[in-house]
C-alpha positions in Angstrom: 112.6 94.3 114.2 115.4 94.7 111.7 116.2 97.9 109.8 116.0 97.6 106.1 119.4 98.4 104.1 119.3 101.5 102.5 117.3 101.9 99.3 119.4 101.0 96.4 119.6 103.5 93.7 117.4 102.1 91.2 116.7 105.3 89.5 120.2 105.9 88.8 120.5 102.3 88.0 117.6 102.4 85.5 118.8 105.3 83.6 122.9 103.7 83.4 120.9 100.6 82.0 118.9 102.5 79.4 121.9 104.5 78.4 124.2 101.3 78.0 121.8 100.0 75.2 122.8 96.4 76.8 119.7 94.8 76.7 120.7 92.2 78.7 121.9 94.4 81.3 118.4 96.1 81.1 116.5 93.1 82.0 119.0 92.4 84.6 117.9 95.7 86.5 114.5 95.6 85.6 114.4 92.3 87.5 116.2 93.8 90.8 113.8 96.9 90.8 111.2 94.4 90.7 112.1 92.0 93.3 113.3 94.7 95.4 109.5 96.6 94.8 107.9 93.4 95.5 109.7 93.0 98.7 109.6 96.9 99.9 106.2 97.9 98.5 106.0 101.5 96.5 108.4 103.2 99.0 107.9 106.8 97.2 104.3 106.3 98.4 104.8 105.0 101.9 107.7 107.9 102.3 104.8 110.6 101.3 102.5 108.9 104.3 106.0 109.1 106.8 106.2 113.1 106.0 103.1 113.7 106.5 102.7 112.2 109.6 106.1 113.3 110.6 104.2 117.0 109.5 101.1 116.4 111.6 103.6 115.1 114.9 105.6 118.4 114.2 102.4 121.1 113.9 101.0 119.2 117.6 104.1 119.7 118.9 105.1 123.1 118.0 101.3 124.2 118.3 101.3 125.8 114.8 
Protein backbone atom coordinates (compact mmCIF):
# COMPACT_ATOMS: atom_id res chain seq x y z
CA UNK A 1 0.00 0.00 0.00
CA UNK A 2 1.32 3.37 -0.98
CA UNK A 3 1.79 6.19 1.50
CA UNK A 4 -0.20 9.34 0.81
CA UNK A 5 1.92 12.67 0.15
CA UNK A 6 1.83 14.87 2.91
CA UNK A 7 -1.33 16.92 3.54
CA UNK A 8 -1.16 20.07 1.61
CA UNK A 9 -1.66 23.16 3.53
CA UNK A 10 -5.06 24.04 2.67
CA UNK A 11 -5.70 26.12 5.67
CA UNK A 12 -2.98 28.36 4.92
CA UNK A 13 -3.98 28.21 1.40
CA UNK A 14 -7.57 29.14 2.16
CA UNK A 15 -6.82 32.02 4.17
CA UNK A 16 -3.85 33.52 1.24
CA UNK A 17 -6.95 33.01 -1.06
CA UNK A 18 -9.41 35.00 0.98
CA UNK A 19 -6.96 37.65 1.72
CA UNK A 20 -5.95 38.11 -2.07
CA UNK A 21 -9.61 39.15 -2.82
CA UNK A 22 -8.85 37.20 -6.28
CA UNK A 23 -11.96 35.56 -6.73
CA UNK A 24 -10.76 33.52 -9.26
CA UNK A 25 -7.91 32.40 -7.28
CA UNK A 26 -10.60 31.59 -4.53
CA UNK A 27 -12.51 29.20 -6.57
CA UNK A 28 -9.34 27.78 -7.73
CA UNK A 29 -8.52 26.52 -4.04
CA UNK A 30 -11.81 25.92 -3.10
CA UNK A 31 -11.77 23.33 -5.93
CA UNK A 32 -8.34 21.64 -4.71
CA UNK A 33 -9.60 21.48 -1.04
CA UNK A 34 -12.48 19.78 -2.40
CA UNK A 35 -10.96 17.25 -4.63
CA UNK A 36 -8.31 16.69 -2.26
CA UNK A 37 -11.34 16.12 0.72
CA UNK A 38 -13.14 13.99 -1.68
CA UNK A 39 -10.21 11.80 -2.23
CA UNK A 40 -8.72 11.78 1.64
CA UNK A 41 -12.07 11.91 3.55
CA UNK A 42 -12.29 14.47 6.66
CA UNK A 43 -8.64 13.82 7.72
CA UNK A 44 -9.09 16.14 11.01
CA UNK A 45 -11.67 13.47 11.97
CA UNK A 46 -9.79 10.28 11.04
CA UNK A 47 -6.49 11.92 12.81
CA UNK A 48 -8.79 12.35 16.13
CA UNK A 49 -9.68 8.33 15.76
CA UNK A 50 -5.47 7.70 15.05
CA UNK A 51 -4.68 9.47 18.56
CA UNK A 52 -6.96 7.91 20.31
CA UNK A 53 -6.14 4.63 19.41
CA UNK A 54 -2.55 5.53 19.47
CA UNK A 55 -3.78 6.67 23.43
CA UNK A 56 -5.49 3.43 24.09
CA UNK A 57 -2.10 1.30 22.50
CA UNK A 58 -0.02 3.61 24.75
CA UNK A 59 -2.13 3.26 28.36
CA UNK A 60 -2.03 -1.06 27.55
CA UNK A 61 1.36 -0.73 27.09
CA UNK A 62 2.53 1.37 29.84
CA UNK A 63 -0.24 -0.19 32.23
CA UNK A 64 -1.48 3.29 33.24
Amino acid sequence: MAIPPAIPPYGTAIHEAVASGDLEKMKAVAQQAEAYMREWGNVPAALESLKIEISKLEKKAYGS
